[in-house]
N, C-alpha and C positions, 0 to 999 in steps of 0.2 A: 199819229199821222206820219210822223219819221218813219216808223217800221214799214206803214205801209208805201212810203215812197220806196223805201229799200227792196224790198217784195219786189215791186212792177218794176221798175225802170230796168235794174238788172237782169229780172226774168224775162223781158221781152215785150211789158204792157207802159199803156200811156205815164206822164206822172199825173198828179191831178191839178187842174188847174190852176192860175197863180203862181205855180213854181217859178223861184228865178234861173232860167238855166243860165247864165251872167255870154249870153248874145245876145243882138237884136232880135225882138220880133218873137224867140225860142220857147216863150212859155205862152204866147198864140197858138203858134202852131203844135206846141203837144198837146194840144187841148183839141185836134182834129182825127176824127176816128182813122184808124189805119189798120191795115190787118196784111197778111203774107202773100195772099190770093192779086194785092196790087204793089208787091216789092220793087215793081220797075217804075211806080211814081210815086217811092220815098224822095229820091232825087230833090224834088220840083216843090213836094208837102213840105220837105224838112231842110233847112237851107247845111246844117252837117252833113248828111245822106250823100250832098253831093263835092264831098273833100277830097280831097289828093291821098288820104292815110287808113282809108276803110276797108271794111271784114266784112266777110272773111275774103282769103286770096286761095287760087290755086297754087301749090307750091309747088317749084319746079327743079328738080335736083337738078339741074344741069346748069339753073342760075344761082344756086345758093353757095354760100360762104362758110365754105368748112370749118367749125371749131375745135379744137382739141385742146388748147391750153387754159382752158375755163375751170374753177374752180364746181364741184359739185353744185346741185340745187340741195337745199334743206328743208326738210317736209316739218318744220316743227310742231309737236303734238296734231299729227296725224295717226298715230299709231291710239289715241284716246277713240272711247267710245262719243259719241258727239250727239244728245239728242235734240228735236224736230219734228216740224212737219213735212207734210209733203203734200202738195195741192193743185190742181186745176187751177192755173190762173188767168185761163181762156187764150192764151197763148202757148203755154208749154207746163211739160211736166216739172214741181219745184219744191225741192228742199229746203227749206230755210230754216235754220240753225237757233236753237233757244237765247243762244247767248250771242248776241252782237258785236262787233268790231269796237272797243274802244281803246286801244292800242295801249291794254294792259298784260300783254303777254297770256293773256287769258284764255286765246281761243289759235284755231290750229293758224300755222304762220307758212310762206314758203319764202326763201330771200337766198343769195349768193347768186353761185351759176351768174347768167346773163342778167340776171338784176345788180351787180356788183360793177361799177367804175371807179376803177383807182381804189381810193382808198372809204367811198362813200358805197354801204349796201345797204339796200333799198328793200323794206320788209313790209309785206302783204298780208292780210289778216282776210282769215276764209269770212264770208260775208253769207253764202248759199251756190247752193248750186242746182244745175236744170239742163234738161235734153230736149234735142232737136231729130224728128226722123222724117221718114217718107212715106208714103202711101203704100211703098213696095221697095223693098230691097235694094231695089238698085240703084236708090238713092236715099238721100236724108241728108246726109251730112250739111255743115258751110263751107268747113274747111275742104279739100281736096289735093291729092297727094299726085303729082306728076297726070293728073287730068280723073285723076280714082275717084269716084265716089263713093260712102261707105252711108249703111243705113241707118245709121245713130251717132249723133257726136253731144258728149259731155261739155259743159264748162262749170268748172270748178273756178268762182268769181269771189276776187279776192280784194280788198281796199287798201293802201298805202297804211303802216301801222301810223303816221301821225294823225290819220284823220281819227275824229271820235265820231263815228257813225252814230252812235247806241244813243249819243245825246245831239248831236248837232245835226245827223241829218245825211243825205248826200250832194246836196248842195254844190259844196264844193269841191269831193271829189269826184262828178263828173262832169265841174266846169275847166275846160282846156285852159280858161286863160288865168287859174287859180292854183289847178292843180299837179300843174307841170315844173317841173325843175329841171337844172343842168341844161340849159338852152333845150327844154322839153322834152328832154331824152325821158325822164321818167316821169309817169303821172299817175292818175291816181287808183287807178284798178291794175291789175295782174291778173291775168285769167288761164288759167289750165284749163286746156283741150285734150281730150281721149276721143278719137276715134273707137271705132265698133265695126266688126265683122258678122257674119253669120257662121252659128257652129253648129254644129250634131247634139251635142248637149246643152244642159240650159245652164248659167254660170251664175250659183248661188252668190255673191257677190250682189249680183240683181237683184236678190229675193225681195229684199224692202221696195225696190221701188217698181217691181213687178206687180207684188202685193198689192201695194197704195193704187196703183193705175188700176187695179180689176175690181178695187171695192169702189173708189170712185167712179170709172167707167161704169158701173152696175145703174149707178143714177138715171133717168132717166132724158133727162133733160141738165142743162149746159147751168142752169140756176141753182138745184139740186146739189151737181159735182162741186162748183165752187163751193159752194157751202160746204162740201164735206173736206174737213181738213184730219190726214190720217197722222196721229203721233207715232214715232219711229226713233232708231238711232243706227248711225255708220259709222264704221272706221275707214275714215278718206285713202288710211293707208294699204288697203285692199285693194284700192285699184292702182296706187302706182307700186305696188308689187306687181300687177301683171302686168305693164308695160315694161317693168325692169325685167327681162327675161334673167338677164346674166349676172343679175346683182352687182352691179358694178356703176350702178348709176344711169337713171334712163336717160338712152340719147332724143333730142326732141328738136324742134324749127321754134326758132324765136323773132319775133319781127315789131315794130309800130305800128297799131292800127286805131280801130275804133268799135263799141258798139256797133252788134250787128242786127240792131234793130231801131227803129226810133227812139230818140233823136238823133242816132250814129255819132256820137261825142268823141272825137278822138284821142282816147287817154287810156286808151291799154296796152300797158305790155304782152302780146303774146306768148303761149309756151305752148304752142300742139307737139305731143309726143308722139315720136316718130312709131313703136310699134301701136298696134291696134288691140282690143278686149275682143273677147267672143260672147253672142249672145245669140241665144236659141230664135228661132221663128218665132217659139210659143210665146215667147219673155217681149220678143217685139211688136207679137200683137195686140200683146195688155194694155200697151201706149195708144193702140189703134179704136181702144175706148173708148177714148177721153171725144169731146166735141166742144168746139169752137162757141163763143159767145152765137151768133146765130145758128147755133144747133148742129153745124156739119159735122162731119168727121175729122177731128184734130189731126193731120197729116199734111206732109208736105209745109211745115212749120220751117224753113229755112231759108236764109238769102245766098242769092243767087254771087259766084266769087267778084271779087269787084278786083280795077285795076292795081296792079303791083307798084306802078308811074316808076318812081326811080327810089325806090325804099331798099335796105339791102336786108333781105333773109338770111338768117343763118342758122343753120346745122350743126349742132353742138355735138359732136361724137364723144363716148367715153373711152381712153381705155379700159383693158381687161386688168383688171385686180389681181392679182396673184398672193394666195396664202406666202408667207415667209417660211423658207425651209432652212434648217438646222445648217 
């Protein structure tokens, strides 16, 4: 039952009834059907939805807060093979990782960079991860860059390493009022965002999860797909090689928000990295597969940007590296 809270809540589906999310009221209402087609009356369903610190935002370079003296991010054991599923969860396409969070140094980690205050760093353990597109190109995303919108956005969703997911659950970290520290500066997911372009060619990097979407897409029906759960393995470190164009450390927007789906919990630290992935037409219409619990066409899976209020964004730039010369 823990895994499968882990699955939904973070990929974007209900939890299952009786959950304590430790609000009022919270495990009523996640037990009320919700889907993307009515994102403008999460609000009103879900008394988080409508908070001061919700996801995604448009990000604005002209409001954000330049960094440059931030230590690196550390992708630890991301450069491992990592194997998974990958599945129709009637919300979105999802990865989920054989071995669970239990903050044994076990499974890939990201922490320093803007998870670092003072002298306390704050370490993340990959949990799974899952994409969001559009119906068409010229949209998809949550996130959005100076009013951009791009047709695929990743989140790489990660748990606080004190939590033990694998055995306790998510409970508490994605209860705001448990799993927050530092006057709630850090709580209890960390979540990597990649954006997505369109390119001329298809960008092997995809192939798994290209793959997974045309054998399950092949289903015929929405009952079908779930059921088909494709085994796989990634190296996470694939993709933030290509947002690191210059090897020097990817520069990215980090900010406060929350789930961007119900319950909308706000307990994540953001990291959208600032360059984008390329991905073929063909690789994005494999996604275009998949169908929604009532049968549609799984598209247009994204919420819509929510207010900034007064949170400060910031823009982590790196410098350039420079070999050591004789």
């Amino acid at each position: 039952m823990k895994t499968y809270i882990l699955i939904l809540i973070l990929g974007g589906a209900i939890p299952p009834p009786g959950d304590n999310w430790g609000a009022p009221n919270m495990a009523e209402a996640a037990t009320d059907p919700w889907n993307h087609e009515g994102r403008d009356y999460w609000p009103i369903q879900f008394q988080y939805c409508n908070g001061k610190r919700q996801s995604p935002i448009n990000i604005n370079n002209q409001d954000v807060k330049i960094e440059t003296d931030v230590t690196d991010l550390e992708f630890l054991r991301y450069t491992e093979d990592w194997a998974g599923t990958i599945e129709n969860n009637g919300h979105v396409l999802q990865f989920d990782p054989t071995t669970l969070p239990s903050g044994s140094d076990d499974v890939p980690r990201v922490n320093k960079g803007m998870l670092e205050e003072g002298t306390d760093d704050f370490a993340y353990d990959f949990a799974q991860l899952h994409f969001h597109w559009g119906s068409h190109s010229g949209q998809g995303s949550e996130h959005r860059i100076d009013d951009v919108e791009y047709p695929l956005e990743m989140h790489i969703v990660h748990t606080r390493s004190d939590f033990d997911v694998a055995t306790d659950g998510l409970d508490d970290v994605v209860d705001p009022t448990t799993s927050c520290v530092l006057n709630g500066a850090y709580c209890g997911l960390s979540v990597v965002g990649i954006l997505f372009h369109i390119g001329s060619e298809n960008n092997t990097v995809m192939d798994p999860f290209v793959e997974a979407a045309l054998e399950i897409g092949a289903k015929a029906t929405y009952a079908e797909q779930n059921a088909k759960k494709v085994s796989t393995s990634i190296v996470l470190q694939d993709f933030i090689d290509q947002v690191d164009m210059d090897n020097n450390g990817p520069a990215y927007y980090y900010y406060k928000g929350s789930l961007t789906t119900p319950t909308c919990n706000e307990v994540v630290n953001w990291i959208v990295m600032e360059n984008t992935i390329s991905i073929s037409e063909y690789q994005i219409d494999a996604f275009r597969t998949l169908k929604y619990v009532d049968g549609a066409p799984m598209v247009d899976n994204y919420r819509h940007p929510q207010p900034v209020n007064n949170r400060v964004v910031k823009r982590v730039l790196r410098d350039l590296k420079q070999d050591a010369t004789a």
